[in-house]
Every structure is written in structure tokens, then in C-alpha cells.
N, C-alpha and C positions, 0 to 999 in steps of 0.2 A: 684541552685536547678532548674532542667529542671521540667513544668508540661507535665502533661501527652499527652499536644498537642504535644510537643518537642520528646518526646517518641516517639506517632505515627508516627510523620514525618519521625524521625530516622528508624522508623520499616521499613515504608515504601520504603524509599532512599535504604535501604540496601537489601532489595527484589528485587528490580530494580537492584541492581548492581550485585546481585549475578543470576539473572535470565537473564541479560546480559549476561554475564561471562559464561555460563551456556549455552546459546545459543550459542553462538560464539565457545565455546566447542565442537558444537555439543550434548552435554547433553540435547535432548529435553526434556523429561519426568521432569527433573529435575526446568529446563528453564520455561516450562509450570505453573511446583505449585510453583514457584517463581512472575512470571509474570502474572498470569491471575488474582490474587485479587488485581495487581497494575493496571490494564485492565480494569476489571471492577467498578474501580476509577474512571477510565476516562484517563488515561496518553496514549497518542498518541502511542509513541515509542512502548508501551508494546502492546497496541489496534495489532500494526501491527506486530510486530513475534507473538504475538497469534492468528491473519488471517493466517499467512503462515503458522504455524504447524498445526491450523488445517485444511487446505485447502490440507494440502499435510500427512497428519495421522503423522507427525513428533514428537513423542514421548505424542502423542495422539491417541484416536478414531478421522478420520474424521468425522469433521461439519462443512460444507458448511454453511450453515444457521449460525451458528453462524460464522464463516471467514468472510463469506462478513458481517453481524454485523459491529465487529470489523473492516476490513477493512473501512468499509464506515463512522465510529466513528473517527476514524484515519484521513482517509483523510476530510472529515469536519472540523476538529479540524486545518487544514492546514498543514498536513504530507503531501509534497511533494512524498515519494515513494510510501506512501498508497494511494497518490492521481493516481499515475501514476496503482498500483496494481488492484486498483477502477475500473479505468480505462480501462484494462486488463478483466477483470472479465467480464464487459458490453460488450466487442468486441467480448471475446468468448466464452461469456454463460456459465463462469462457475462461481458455487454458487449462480447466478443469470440468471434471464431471459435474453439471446443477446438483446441486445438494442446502436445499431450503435449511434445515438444521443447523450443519455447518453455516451457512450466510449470517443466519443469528446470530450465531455465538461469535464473529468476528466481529459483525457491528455494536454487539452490546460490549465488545471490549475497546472499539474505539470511541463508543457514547460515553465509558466510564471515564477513559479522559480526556471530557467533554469535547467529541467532535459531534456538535447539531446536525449535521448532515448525517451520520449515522443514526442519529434519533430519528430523525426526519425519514429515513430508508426505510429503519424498521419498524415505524407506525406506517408508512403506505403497504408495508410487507403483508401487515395483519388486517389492514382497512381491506386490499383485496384478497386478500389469502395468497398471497403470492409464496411459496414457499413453506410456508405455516399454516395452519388455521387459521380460517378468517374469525377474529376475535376486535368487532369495535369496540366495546370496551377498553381494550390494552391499548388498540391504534390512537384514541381519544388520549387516553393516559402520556404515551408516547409524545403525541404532538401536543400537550401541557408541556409537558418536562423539556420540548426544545423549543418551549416559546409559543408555540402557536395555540389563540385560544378558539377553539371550534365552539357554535353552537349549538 
């Protein structure tokens, strides 16, 4: 006989899968009332397709304000894509104030476990000065470490 924590848990797992599932569908509307009361749980995964649907009105009203929320729930929590998305949002001011700094520090924490595309961001960051000091050096270094060899 399961108690009623086993229930919830069960409740909750099966939200999650079906608001996966749901997502991955393209079903966002659906995806949303599945995943947002697992969101605002706390569960990472969900924190972050409910940043992007509603950062992008994906079977939502857009809310910014609540996206970057979620987003930055997410990646605290140590979601590498949400860390890298965080990251995205601070370079270009959307759902949040531009903050060059800030964008850094979220992509060198989704570079650490190892998303190439966050490497890749922040060596074009510092090849234009996008946010930082333009420093080719570091851009050079940057697009070593994810692969790409410049001459």
C-alpha cells in the first residue's frame, strides 16, 4: 500500500513525462499545464522548456519576467542549457537587462560542462568585444578549447 507521498511522487513523474512528451510534440499549450506546477516545484528540466515557451509565447502568453525566472531557477540548479540560455538572455538583453559580465559567467559555467556552443559564444564574445573586452587572444584560446583551429 503506497502512502499518499508515493502518490504525489507518482503524480508528479507522470506530469513530467507527459509534459515532455508534450513538448517534444510540439504540443505546447499542452506541455505548459503539464510542466509548469512541476516548475514551480523546482525541477530544473521543466524550470527550462517553461523559460522557452514562455520567452518565445509557445503555447503561452509571452512572459519574459517569468522566462528569465525559470531560466535562471534552472540554471542555478546546474542545468547546463539553462545555464548556457541564462547566458544568452544577459548578452542580449532579452527578458533581462544586457549585462556583458553576467553573459560570461553563465557561459563559462555551461563551457565547464562541456557545452561547445558556450565556448563557441564566448570566444565570438571577445573576438568582437561583444560584451567584454575585445581580447583575440582569449577568442583564439576559446575557439581551441571547442575545437576549432584558427590560423
Amino acid at each position: 500500500m503506497s502512502s499518499d507521498t508515493d502518490n504525489a511522487m507518482t503524480d508528479a513523474d507522470a506530469a513530467f513525462s507527459s509534459g515532455i512528451a508534450a513538448f517534444e510534440a510540439k504540443n505546447f499549450a499542452q506541455a505548459m499545464s503539464f510542466l509548469g506546477p512541476v516548475a514551480e516545484a523546482g525541477d530544473a528540466e521543466a524550470q527550462h522548456r517553461c523559460a522557452i515557451m514562455l520567452q518565445n509565447g509557445l503555447g503561452t502568453v509571452v512572459n519574459e519576467k517569468k522566462a528569465f525566472q525559470y531560466m535562471k531557477a534552472a540554471a542555478e540548479q546546474g542545468h547546463a542549457v539553462a545555464q548556457h540560455g541564462l547566458g544568452f538572455m544577459y548578452m542580449e538583453g532579452e527578458c533581462t537587462e544586457q549585462n556583458g559580465p553576467e553573459a560570461v559567467k553563465w557561459f563559462e559555467k555551461a563551457a565547464e560542462q562541456g557545452l561547445v556552443g558556450s565556448l563557441t559564444t564566448l570566444a565570438m564574445m571577445y573576438e568582437e568585444g561583444k560584451g567584454v573586452e575585445k581580447d583575440p587572444a582569449e577568442a583564439k584560446r576559446l575557439y581551441k578549447l571547442a575545437g576549432f583551429d584558427q590560423q
